[in-house]
DOLO-51722 format. One record per atom (N, C-alpha, C): residue number from 0; x, y, z; atom name. Coordinates in nm, 2 decimals, always signed. Atoms other than C-alpha are relative to their C-alpha. Example, Ala and Ser with C-alpha at 12.3 -4.5 7.8 and 13.67 -1.06 7.14 Angstrom:
<rs>
+--------+--------+--------+--------+-------+
: lodren :      u :      v :      w : pamar :
+--------+--------+--------+--------+-------+
:      0 :  +0.09 :  -0.12 :  +0.00 :     N :
:      0 :  +1.23 :  -0.45 :  +0.78 :    CA :
:      0 :  +0.09 :  +0.12 :  +0.00 :     C :
:      1 :  -0.09 :  -0.11 :  +0.00 :     N :
:      1 :  +1.37 :  -0.11 :  +0.71 :    CA :
:      1 :  -0.08 :  +0.11 :  +0.08 :     C :
+--------+--------+--------+--------+-------+
</rs>
This chain:
<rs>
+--------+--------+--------+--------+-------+
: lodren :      u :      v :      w : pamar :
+--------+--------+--------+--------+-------+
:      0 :  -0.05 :  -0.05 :  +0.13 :     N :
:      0 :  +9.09 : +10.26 :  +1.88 :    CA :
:      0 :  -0.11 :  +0.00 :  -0.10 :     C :
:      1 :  +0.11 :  +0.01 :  +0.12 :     N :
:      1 :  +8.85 : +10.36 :  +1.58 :    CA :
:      1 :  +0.11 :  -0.06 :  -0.08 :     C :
:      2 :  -0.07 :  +0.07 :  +0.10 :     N :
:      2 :  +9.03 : +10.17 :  +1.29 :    CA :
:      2 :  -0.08 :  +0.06 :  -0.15 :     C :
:      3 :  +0.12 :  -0.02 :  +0.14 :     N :
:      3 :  +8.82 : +10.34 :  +0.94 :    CA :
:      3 :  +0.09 :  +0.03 :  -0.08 :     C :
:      4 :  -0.06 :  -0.07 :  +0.10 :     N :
:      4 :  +8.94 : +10.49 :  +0.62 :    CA :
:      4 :  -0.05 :  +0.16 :  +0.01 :     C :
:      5 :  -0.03 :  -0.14 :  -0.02 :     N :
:      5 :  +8.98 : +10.85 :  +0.60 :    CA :
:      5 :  -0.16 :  +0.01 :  -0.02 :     C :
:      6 :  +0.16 :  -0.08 :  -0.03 :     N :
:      6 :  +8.62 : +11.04 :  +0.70 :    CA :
:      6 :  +0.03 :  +0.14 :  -0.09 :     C :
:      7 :  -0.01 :  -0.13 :  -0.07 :     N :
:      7 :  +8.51 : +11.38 :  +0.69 :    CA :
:      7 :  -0.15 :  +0.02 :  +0.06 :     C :
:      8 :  +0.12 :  -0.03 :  -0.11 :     N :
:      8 :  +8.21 : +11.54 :  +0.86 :    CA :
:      8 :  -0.13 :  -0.02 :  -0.07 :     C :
:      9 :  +0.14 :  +0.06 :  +0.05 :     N :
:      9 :  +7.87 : +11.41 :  +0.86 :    CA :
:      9 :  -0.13 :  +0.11 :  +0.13 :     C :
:     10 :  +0.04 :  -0.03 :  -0.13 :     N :
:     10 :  +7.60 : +11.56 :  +1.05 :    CA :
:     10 :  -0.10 :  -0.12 :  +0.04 :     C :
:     11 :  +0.06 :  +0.16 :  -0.07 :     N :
:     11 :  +7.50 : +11.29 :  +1.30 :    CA :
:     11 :  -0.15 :  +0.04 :  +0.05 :     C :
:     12 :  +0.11 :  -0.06 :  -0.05 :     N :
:     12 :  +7.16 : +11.32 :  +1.44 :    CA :
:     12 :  -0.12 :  -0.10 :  +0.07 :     C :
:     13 :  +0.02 :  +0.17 :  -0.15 :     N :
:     13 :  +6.99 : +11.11 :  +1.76 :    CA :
:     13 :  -0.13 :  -0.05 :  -0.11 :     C :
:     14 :  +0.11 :  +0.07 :  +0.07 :     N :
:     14 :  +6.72 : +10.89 :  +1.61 :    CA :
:     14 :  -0.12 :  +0.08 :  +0.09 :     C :
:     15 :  +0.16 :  -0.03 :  -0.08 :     N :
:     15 :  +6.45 : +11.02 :  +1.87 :    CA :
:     15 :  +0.00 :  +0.15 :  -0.04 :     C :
:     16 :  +0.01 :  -0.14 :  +0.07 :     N :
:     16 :  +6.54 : +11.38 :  +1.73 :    CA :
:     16 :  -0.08 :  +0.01 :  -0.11 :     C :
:     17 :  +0.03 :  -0.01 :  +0.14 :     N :
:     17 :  +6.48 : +11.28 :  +1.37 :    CA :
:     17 :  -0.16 :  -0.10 :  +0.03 :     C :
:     18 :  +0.13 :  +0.05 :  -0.04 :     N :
:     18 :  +6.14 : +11.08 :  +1.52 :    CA :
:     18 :  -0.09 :  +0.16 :  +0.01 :     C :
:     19 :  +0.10 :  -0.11 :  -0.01 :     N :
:     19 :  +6.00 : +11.43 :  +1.65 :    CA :
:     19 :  +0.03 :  +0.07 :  -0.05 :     C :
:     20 :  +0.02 :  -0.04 :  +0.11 :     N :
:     20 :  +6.10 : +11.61 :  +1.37 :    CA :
:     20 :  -0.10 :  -0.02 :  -0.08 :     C :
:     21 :  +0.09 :  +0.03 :  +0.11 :     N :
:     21 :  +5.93 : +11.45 :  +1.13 :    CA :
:     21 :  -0.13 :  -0.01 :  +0.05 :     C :
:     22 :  +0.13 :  -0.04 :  -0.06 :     N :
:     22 :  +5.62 : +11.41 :  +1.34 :    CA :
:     22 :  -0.05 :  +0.14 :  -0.02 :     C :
:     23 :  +0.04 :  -0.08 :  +0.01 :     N :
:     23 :  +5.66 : +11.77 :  +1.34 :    CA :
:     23 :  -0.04 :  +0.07 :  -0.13 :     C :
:     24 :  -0.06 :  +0.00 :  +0.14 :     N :
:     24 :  +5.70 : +11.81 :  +0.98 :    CA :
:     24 :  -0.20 :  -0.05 :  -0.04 :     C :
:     25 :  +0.12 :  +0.02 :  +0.04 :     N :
:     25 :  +5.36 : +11.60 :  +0.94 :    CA :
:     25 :  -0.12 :  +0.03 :  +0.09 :     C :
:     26 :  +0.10 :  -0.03 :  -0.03 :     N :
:     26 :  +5.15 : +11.74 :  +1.20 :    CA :
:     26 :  -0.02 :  +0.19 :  +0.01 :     C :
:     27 :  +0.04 :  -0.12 :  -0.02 :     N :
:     27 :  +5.25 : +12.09 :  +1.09 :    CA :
:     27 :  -0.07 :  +0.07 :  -0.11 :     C :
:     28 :  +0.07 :  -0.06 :  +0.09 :     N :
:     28 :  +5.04 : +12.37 :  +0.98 :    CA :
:     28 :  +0.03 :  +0.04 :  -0.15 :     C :
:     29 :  -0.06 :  -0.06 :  +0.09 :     N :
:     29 :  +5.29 : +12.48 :  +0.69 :    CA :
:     29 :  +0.02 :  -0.12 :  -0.11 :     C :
:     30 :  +0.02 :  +0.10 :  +0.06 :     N :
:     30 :  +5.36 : +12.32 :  +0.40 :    CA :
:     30 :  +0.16 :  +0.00 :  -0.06 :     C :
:     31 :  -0.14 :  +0.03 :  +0.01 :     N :
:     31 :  +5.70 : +12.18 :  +0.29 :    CA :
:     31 :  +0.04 :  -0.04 :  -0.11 :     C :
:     32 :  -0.02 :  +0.03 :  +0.16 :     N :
:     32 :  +5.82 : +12.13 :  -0.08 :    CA :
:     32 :  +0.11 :  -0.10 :  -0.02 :     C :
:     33 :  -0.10 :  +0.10 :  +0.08 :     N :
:     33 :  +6.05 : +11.83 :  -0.21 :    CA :
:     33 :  +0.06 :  -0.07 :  +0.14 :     C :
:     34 :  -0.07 :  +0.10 :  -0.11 :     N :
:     34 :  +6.30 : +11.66 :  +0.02 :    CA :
:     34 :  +0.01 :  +0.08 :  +0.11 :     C :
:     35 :  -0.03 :  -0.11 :  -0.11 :     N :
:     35 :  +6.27 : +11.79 :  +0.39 :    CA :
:     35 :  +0.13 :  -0.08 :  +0.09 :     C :
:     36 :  -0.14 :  +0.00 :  -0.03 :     N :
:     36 :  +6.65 : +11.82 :  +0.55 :    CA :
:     36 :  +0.00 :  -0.04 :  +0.16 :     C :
:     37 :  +0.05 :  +0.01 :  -0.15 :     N :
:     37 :  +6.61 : +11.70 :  +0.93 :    CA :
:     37 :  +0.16 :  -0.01 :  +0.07 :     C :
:     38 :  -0.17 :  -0.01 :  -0.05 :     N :
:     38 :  +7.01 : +11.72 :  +0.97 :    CA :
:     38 :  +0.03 :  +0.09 :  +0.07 :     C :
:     39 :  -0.02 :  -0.14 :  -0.09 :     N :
:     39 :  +7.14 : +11.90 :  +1.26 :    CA :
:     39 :  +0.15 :  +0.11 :  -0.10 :     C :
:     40 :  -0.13 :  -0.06 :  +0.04 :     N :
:     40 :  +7.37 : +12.18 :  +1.18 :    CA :
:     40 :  +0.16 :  -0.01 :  +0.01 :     C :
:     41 :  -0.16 :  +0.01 :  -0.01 :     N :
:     41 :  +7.71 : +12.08 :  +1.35 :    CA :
:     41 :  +0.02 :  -0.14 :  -0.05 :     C :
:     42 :  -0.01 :  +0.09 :  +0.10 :     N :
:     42 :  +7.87 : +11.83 :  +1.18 :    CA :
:     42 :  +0.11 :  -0.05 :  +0.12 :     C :
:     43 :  -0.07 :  +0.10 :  -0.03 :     N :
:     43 :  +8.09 : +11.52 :  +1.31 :    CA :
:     43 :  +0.09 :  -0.07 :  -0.05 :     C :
:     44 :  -0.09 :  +0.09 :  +0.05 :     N :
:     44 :  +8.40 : +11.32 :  +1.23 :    CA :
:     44 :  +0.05 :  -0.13 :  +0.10 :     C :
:     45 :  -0.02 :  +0.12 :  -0.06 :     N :
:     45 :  +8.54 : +10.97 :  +1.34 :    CA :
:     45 :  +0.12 :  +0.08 :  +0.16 :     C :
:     46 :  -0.14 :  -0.08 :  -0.08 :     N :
:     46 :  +8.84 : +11.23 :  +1.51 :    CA :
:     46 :  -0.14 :  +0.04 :  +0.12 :     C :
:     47 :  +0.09 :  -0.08 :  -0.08 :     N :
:     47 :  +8.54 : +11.41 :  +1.72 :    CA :
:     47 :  -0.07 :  -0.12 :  +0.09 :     C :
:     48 :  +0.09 :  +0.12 :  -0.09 :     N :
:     48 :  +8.37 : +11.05 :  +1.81 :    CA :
:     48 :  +0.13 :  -0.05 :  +0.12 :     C :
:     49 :  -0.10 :  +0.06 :  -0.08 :     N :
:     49 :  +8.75 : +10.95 :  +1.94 :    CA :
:     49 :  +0.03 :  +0.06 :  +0.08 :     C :
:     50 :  -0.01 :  -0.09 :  -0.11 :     N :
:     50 :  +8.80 : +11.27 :  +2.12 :    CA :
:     50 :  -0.14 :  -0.01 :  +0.13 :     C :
:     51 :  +0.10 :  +0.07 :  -0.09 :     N :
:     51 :  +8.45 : +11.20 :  +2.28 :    CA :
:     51 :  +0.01 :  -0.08 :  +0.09 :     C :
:     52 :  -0.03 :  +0.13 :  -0.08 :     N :
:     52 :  +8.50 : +10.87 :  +2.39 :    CA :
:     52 :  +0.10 :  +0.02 :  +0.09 :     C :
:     53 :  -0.12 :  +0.00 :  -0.03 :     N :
:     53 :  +8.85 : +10.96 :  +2.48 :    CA :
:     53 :  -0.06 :  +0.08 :  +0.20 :     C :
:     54 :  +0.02 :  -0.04 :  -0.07 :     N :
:     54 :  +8.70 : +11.21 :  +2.76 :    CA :
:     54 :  -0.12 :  -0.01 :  +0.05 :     C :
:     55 :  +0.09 :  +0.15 :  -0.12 :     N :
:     55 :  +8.40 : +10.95 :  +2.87 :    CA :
:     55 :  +0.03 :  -0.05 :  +0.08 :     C :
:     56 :  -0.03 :  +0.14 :  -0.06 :     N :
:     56 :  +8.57 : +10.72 :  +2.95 :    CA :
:     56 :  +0.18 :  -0.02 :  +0.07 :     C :
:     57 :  -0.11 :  +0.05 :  -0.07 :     N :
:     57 :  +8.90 : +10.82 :  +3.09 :    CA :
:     57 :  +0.13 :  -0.04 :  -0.05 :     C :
:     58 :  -0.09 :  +0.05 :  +0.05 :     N :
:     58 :  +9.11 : +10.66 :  +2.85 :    CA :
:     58 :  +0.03 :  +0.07 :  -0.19 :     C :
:     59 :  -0.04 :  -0.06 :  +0.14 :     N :
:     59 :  +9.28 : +10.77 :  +2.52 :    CA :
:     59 :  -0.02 :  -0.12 :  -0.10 :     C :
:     60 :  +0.02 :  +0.11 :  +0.12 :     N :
:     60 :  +9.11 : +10.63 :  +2.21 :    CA :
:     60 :  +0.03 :  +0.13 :  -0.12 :     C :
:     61 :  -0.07 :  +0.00 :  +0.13 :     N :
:     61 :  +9.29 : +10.67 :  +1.90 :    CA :
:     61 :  -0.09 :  +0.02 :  -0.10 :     C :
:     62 :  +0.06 :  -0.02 :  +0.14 :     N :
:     62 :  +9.16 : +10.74 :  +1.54 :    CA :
:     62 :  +0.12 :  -0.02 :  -0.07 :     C :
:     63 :  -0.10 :  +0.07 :  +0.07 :     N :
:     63 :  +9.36 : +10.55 :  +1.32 :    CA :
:     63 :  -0.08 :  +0.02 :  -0.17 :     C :
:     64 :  +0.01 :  +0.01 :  +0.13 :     N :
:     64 :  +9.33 : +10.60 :  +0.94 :    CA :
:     64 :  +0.02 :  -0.12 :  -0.07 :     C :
:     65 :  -0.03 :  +0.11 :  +0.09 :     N :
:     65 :  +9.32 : +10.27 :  +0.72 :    CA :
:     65 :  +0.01 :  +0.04 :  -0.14 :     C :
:     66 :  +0.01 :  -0.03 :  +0.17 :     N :
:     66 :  +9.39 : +10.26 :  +0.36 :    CA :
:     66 :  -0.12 :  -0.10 :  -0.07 :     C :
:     67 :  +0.13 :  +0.06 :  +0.04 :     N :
:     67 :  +9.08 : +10.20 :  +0.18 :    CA :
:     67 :  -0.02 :  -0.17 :  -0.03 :     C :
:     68 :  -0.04 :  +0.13 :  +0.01 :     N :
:     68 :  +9.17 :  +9.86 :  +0.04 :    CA :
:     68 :  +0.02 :  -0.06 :  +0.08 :     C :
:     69 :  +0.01 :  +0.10 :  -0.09 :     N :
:     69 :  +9.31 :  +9.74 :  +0.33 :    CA :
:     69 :  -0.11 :  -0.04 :  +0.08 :     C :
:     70 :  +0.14 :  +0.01 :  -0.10 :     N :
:     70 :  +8.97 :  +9.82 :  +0.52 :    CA :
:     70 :  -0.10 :  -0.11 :  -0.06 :     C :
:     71 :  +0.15 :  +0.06 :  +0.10 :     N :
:     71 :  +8.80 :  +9.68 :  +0.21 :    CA :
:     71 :  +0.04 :  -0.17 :  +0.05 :     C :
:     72 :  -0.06 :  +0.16 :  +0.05 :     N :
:     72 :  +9.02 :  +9.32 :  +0.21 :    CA :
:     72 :  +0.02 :  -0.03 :  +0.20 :     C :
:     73 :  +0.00 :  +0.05 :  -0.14 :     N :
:     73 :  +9.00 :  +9.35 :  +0.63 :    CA :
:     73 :  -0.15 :  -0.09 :  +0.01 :     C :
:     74 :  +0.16 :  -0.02 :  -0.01 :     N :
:     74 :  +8.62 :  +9.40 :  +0.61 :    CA :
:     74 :  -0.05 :  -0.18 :  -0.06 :     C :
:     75 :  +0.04 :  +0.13 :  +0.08 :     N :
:     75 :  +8.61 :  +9.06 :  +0.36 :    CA :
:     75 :  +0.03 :  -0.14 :  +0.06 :     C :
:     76 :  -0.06 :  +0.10 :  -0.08 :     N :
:     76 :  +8.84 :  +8.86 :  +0.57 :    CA :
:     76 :  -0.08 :  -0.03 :  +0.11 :     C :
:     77 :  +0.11 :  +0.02 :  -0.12 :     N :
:     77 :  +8.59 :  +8.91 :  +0.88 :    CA :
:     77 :  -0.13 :  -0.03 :  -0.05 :     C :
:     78 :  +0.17 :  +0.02 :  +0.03 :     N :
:     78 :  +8.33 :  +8.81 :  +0.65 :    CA :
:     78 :  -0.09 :  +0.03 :  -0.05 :     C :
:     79 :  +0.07 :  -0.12 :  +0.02 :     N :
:     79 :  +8.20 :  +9.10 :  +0.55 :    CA :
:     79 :  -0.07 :  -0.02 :  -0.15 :     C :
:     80 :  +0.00 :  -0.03 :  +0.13 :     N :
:     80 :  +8.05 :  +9.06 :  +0.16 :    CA :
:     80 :  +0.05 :  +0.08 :  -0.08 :     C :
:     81 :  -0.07 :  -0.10 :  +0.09 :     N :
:     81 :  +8.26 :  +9.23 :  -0.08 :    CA :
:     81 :  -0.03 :  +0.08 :  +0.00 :     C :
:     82 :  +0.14 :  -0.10 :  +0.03 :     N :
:     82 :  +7.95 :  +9.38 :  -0.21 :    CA :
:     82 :  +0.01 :  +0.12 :  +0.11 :     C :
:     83 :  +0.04 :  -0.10 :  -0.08 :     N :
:     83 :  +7.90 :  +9.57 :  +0.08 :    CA :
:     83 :  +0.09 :  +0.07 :  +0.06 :     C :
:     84 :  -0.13 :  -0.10 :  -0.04 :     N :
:     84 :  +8.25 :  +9.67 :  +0.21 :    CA :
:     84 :  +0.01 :  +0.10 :  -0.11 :     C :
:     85 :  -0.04 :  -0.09 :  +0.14 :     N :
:     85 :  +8.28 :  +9.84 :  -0.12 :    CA :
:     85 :  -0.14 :  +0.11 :  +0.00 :     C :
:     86 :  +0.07 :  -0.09 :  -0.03 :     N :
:     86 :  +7.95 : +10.03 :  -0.07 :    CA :
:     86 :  -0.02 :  +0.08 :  +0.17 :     C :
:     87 :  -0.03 :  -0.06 :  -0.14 :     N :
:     87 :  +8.03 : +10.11 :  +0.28 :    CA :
:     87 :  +0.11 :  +0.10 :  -0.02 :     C :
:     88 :  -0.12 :  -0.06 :  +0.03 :     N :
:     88 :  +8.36 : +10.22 :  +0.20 :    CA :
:     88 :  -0.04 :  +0.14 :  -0.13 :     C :
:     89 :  +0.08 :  -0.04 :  +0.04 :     N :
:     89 :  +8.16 : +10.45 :  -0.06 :    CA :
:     89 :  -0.04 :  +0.10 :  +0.09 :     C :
:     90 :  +0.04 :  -0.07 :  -0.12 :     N :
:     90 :  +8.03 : +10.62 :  +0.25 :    CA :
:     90 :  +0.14 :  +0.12 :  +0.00 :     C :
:     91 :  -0.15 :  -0.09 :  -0.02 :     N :
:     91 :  +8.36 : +10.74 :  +0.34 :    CA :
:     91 :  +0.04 :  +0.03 :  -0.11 :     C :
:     92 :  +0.02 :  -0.07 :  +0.13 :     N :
:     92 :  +8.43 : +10.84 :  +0.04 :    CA :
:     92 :  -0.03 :  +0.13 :  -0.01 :     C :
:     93 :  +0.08 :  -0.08 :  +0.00 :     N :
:     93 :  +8.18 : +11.03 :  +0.02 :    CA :
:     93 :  -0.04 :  +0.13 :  +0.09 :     C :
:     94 :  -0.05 :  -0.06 :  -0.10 :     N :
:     94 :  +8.23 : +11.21 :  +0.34 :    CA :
:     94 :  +0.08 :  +0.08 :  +0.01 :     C :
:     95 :  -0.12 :  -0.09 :  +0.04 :     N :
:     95 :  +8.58 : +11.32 :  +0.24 :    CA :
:     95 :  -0.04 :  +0.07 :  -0.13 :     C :
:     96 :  +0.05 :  -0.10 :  +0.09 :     N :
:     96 :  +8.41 : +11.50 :  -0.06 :    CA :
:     96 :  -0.04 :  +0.17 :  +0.05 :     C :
:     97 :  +0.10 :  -0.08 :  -0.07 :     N :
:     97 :  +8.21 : +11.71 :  +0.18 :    CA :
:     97 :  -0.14 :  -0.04 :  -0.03 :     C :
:     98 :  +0.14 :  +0.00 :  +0.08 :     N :
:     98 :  +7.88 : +11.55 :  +0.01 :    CA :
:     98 :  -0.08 :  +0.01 :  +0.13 :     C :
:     99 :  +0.09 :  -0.06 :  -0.07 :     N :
:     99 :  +7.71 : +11.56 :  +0.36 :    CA :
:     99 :  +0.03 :  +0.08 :  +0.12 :     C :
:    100 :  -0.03 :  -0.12 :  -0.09 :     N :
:    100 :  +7.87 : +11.83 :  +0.51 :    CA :
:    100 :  -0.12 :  +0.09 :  +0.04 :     C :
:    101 :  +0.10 :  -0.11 :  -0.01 :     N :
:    101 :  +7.56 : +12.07 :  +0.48 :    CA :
:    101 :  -0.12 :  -0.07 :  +0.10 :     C :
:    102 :  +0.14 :  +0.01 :  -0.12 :     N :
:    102 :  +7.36 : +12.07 :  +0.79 :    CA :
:    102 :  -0.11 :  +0.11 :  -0.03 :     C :
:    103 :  +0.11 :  -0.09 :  -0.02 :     N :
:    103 :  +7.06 : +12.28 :  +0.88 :    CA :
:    103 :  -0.03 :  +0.03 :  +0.08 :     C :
:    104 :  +0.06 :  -0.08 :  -0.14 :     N :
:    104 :  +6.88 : +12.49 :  +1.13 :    CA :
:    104 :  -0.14 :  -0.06 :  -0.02 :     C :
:    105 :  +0.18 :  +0.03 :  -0.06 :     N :
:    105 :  +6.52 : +12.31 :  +1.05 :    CA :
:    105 :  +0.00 :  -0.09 :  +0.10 :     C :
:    106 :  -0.02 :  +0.08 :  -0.20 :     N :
:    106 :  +6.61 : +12.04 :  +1.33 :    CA :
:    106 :  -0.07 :  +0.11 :  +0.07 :     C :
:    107 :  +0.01 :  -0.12 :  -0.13 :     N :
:    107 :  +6.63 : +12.32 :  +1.56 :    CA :
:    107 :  -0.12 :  +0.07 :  -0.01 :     C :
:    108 :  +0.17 :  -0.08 :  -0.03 :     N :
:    108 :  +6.34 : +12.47 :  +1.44 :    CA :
:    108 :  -0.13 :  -0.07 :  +0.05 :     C :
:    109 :  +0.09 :  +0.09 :  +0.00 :     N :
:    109 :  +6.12 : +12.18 :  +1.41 :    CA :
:    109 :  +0.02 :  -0.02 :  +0.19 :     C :
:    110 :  -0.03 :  +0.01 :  -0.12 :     N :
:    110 :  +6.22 : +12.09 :  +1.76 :    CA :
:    110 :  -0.03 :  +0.07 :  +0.10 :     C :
:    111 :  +0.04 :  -0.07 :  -0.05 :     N :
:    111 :  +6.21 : +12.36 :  +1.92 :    CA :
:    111 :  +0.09 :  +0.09 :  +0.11 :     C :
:    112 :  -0.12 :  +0.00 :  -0.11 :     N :
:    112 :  +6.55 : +12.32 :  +2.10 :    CA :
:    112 :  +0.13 :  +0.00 :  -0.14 :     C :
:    113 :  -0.12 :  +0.02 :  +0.05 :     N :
:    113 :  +6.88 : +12.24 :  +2.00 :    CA :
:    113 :  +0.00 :  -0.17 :  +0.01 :     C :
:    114 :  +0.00 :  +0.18 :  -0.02 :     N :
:    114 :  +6.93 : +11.85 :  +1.92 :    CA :
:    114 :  +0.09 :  -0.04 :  +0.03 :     C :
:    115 :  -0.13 :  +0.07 :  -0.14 :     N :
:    115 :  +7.14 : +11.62 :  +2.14 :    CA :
:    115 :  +0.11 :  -0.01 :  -0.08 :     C :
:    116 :  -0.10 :  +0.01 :  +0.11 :     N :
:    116 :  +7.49 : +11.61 :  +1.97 :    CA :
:    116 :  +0.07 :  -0.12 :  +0.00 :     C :
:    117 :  -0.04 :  +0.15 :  -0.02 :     N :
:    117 :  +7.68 : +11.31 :  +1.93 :    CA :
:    117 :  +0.08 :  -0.06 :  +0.06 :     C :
:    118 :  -0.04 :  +0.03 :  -0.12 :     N :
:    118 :  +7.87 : +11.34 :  +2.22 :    CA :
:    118 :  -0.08 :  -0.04 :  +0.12 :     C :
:    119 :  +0.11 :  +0.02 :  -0.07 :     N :
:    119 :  +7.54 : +11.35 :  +2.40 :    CA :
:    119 :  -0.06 :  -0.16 :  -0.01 :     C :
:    120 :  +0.01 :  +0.14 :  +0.01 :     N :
:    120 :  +7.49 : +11.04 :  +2.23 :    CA :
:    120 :  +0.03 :  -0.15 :  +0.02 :     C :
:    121 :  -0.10 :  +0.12 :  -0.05 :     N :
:    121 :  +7.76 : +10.83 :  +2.29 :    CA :
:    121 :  +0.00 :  +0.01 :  +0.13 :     C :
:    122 :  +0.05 :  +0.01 :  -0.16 :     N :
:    122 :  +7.74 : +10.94 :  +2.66 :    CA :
:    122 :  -0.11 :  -0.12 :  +0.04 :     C :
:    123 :  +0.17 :  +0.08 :  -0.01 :     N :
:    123 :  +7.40 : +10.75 :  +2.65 :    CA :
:    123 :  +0.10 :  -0.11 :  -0.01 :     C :
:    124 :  +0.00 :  +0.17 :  -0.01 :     N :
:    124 :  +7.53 : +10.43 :  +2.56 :    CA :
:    124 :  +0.10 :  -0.03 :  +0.03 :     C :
:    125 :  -0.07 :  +0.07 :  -0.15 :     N :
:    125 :  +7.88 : +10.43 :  +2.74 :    CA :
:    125 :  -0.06 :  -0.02 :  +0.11 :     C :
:    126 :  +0.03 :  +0.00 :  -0.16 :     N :
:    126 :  +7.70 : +10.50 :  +3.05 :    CA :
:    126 :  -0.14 :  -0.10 :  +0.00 :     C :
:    127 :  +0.09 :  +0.12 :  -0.06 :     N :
:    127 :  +7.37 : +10.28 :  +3.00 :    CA :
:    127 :  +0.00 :  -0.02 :  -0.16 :     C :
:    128 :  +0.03 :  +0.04 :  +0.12 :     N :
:    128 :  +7.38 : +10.09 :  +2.69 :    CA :
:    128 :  -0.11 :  -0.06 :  -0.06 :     C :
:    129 :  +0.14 :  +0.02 :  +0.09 :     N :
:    129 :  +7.08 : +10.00 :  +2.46 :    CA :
:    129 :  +0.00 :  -0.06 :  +0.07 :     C :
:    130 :  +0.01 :  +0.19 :  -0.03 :     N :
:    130 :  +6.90 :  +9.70 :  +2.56 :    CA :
:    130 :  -0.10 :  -0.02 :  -0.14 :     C :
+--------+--------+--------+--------+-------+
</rs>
């Protein structure tokens, strides 16, 4: 079961993507002005990580909506610093705005490919997890 407060779409993006991006970013010939965007184009929600998992692994996982509060006053009870549930929670928030809905095609460009999605991702670490 995901347990969060209400999302919306983020675009997720594997760490080793956003490593040879930017590599490519500073070993390229062009030149690039103000903030560069390394966000893939399709975008992600907690619903899309549960449908994922769900068809990993065989089993039906849930996406459960919490009410912000309660996440915040769960988050505190396990310990969590106020401080920080409340800037986490912030996130989500933020999410359900759309603020980082807007992906990009420089990934893809920079790359050269298409970058792993976050189904590709989570595969990875159901099936061999970090060490």
């Amino acid at each position: 079961m995901i347990s969060m407060p209400a999302d919306g779409p983020i675009p997720w993006v594997d760490r080793a993507d956003a490593g040879e991006a930017a590599a490519a970013v500073l070993a390229a010939d062009r030149r690039f002005d103000g903030p560069v965007s390394i966000a893939p184009s399709e975008t992600v929600s907690l619903a899309d990580f549960a449908v994922a998992a769900s068809e990993l692994t065989g089993r039906t996982i849930e996406r459960v909506v919490v009410d912000d509060e309660q996440w915040v006053g769960d988050q505190v009870t396990s310990g969590v610093p106020e401080s920080v549930a409340r800037f986490t929670l912030s996130m989500f928030q933020a999410t359900r705005t759309g603020y980082f809905a807007d992906g990009g095609a420089l990934l893809t460009e920079l790359l050269g490919r298409q970058p792993r999605s976050a189904a590709e991702q989570l595969a990875d670490t159901l099936i061999e997890p970090p060490t």
